[in-house]
N, C-alpha and C positions, 0 to 999 in steps of 0.2 A: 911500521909507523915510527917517524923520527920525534921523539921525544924532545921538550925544549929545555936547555939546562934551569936547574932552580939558580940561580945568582939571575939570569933574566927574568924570569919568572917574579924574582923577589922586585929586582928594579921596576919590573911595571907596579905590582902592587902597593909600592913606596911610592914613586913619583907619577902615576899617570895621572895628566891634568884632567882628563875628560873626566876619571872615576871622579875628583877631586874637585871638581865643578857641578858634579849630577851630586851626588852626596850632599854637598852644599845646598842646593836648588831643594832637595829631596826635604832635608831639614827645614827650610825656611816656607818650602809650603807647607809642612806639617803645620808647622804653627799657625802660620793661617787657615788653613783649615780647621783643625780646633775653635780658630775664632771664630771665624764664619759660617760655620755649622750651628749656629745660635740661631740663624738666619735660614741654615737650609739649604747651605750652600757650599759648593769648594772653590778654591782657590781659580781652579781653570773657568769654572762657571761664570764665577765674579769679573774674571779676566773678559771673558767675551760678550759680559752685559756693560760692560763701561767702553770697551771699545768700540760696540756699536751702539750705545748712547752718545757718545762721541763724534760719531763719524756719520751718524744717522743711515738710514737703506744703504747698506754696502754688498756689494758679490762679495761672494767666498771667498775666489782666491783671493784677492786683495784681502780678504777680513785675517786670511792663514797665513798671509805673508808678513801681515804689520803685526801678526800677535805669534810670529816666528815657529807655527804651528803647522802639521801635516793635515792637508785638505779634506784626507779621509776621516783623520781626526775630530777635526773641525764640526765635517757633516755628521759625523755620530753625535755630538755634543749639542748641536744645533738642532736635531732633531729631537733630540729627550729636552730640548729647553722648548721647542716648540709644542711637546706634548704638554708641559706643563705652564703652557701660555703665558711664557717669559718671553720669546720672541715669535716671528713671525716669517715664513717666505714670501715674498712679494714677487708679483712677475718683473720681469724687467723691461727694457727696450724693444727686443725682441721677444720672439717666443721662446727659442732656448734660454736667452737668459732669466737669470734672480739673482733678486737681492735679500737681504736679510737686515730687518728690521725688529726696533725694541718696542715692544707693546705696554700699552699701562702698568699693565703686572709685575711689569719686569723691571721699568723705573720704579717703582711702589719697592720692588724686592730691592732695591740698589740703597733708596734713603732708609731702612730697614735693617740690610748688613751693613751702611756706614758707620755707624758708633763700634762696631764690632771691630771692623777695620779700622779705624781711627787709632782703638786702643790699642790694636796691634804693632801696627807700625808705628806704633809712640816706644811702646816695649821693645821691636825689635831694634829699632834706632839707639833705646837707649844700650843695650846690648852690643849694639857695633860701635857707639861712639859716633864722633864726626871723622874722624881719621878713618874709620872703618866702613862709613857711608861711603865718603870721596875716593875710597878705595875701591868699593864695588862699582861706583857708578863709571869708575874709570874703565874699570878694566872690561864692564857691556861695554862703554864705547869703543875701547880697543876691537873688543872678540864680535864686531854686530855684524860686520861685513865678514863673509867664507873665507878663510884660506887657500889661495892659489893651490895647486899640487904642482908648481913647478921647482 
């Protein structure tokens, strides 16, 4: 087996973006989490109760695609939210399809963790600064659309 020299080895662990974005990601949900757990909740939880109060009865894929999530994911998540009648599957148009919809409980849980969340993102903002907002918000917009592989 061909070994990879350490100077590569060292360069990825210095420079790779992906570690260097997930690391990032990883911290900043912690902290929400933390916060939100006051409420009983995580960070991905909170993420898929606002987007489908948002968007009201949405199908999965769409719901995976705008919350830039894996479907299977999704479904696992959406289902521990539906055991805890936070949301809901609805049939859809047809008989294969459904949608997923926010149940009482789960707007009830949303105004509930919002002071939670409030104070957070008051905290982590004040942590990045405005230069340090308009920096992250740039750089989702840059990174939202895939990278060609050409």
């Amino acid at each position: 087996m061909r070994r990879i020299a350490q100077p590569e080895l060292d360069q990825i662990g210095r420079g790779c973006l992906a570690f260097q974005m997930r690391s990032l990601s990883r911290a900043i949900s912690a902290i929400y989490d933390a916060a939100l757990s006051e409420a009983g909740l995580k960070t991905t939880q909170f993420s898929v109760l606002v987007a489908v109060a948002n968007r009201g009865a949405v199908r999965p894929g769409e719901l995976a695609r705008s919350l830039r999530m894996d479907e299977s994911t999704l479904s696992r998540n959406v289902e521990r939210m539906c055991a805890r009648r936070w949301l809901r599957v609805e049939p859809g148009s047809d008989r294969r399809s459904r949608r997923i919809a926010i149940t009482t409980n789960g707007i009830d849980l949303i105004r509930a963790a919002y002071p939670a969340w409030r104070r957070v993102q008051d905290q982590v903002a004040n942590r990045l600064g405005s230069d340090g907002i308009a920096a992250l918000k740039l750089l989702a917009q840059r990174l939202r659309h895939p990278v060609s592989n050409e």
